[in-house]
C-alpha positions in Angstrom: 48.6 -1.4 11.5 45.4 -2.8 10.7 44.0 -5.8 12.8 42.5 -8.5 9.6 41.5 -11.3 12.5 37.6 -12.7 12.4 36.7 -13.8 15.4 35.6 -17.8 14.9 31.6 -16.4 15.8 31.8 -14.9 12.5 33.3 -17.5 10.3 30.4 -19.7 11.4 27.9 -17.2 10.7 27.2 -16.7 14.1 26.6 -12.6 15.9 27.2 -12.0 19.9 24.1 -11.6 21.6 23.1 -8.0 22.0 23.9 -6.2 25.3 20.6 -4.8 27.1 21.3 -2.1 29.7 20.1 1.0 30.7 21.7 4.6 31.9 19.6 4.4 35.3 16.8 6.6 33.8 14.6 3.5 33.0 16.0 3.3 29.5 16.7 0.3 27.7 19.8 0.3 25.5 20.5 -2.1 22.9 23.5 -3.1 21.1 23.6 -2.9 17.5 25.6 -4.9 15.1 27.9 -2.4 14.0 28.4 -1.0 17.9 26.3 1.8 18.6 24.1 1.7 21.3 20.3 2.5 20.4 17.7 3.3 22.6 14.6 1.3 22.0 11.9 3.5 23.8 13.2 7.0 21.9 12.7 4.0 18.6 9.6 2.8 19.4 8.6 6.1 19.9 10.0 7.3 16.4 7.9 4.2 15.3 4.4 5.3 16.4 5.0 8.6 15.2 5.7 7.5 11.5 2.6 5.3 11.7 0.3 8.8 13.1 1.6 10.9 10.5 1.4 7.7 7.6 -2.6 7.7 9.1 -3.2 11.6 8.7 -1.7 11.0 4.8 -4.2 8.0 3.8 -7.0 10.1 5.1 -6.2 12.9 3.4 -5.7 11.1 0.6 -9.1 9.0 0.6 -11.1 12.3 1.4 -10.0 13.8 -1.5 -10.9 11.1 -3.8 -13.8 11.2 -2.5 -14.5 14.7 -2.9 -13.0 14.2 -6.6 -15.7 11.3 -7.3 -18.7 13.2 -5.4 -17.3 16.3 -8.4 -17.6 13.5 -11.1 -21.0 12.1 -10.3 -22.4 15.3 -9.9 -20.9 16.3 -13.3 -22.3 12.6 -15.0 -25.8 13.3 -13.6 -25.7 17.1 -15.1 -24.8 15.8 -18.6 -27.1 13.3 -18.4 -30.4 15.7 -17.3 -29.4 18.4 -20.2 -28.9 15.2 -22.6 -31.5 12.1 -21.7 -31.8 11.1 -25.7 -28.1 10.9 -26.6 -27.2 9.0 -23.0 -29.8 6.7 -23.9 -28.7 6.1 -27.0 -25.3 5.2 -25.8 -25.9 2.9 -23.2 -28.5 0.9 -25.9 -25.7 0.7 -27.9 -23.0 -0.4 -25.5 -25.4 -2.8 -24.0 -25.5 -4.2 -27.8 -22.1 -4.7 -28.6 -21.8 -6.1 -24.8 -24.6 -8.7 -26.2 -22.9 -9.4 -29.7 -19.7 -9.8 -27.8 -21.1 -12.3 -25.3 -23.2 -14.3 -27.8 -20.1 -14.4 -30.0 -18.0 -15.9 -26.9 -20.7 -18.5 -25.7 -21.1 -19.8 -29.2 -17.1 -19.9 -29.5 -17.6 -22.1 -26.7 -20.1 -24.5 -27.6 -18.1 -25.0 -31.4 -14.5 -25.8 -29.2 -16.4 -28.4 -27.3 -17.2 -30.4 -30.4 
C-alpha cells in the first residue's frame, strides 16, 4: 500500500536541514532533497573541470576570430592597393550620403523645435 502522508515540514514549505557527514576518508557528504547522498569534493571537482575545459573553448574560439579578421584585413588592404581610384571613390560617396543624411536629420530637428 502506498503511504500519501506529508509530513507538516512540507505543508509549510519548509525542507529538513541537510545531513553533513563523511565515510572517514575526509569526505564530506551531503544530503540531497530527493535522498541521495552527494559528495561535494568529487562536485566541486567536477565544477573546476567544466570551468578549464569552458576556458580552452573561448580561447579557441577568440583565436580563430582573430586569425579570421587578420585573413579579412589582409584581404581589404589587397583590394584596396590593386584598386586606389574605385576605393576612393566609394568612401567619397558614402561619406556624402553620411553628410546628406546628417544635414537632413539636424535640420529635421531644428523645424520640430518650432
Amino acid at each position: 500500500m502506498i503511504d500519501m502522508r506529508i509530513s507538516s515540514q512540507r505543508l509549510r514549505g519548509q525542507h529538513p536541514i541537510p545531513s553533513f557527514g563523511g565515510n572517514g576518508k575526509g569526505e564530506i557528504m551531503r544530503k540531497t532533497g530527493n535522498g541521495h547522498n552527494v559528495d561535494l569534493e568529487q562536485f566541486l571537482n567536477d565544477i573546476k573541470t567544466i570551468v578549464k575545459d569552458g576556458e580552452q573553448l573561448l580561447k579557441a574560439g577568440v583565436s580563430e576570430v582573430k586569425q579570421r579578421a587578420l585573413t579579412r584585413v589582409k584581404t581589404t588592404n589587397r583590394a584596396v592597393r590593386e584598386h586606389p581610384m574605385k576605393t576612393l571613390g566609394i568612401v567619397f560617396g558614402l561619406g556624402v550620403l553620411v553628410g546628406i543624411l546628417a544635414t537632413h536629420s539636424l535640420a529635421g530637428e531644428e523645424e520640430d523645435e518650432d
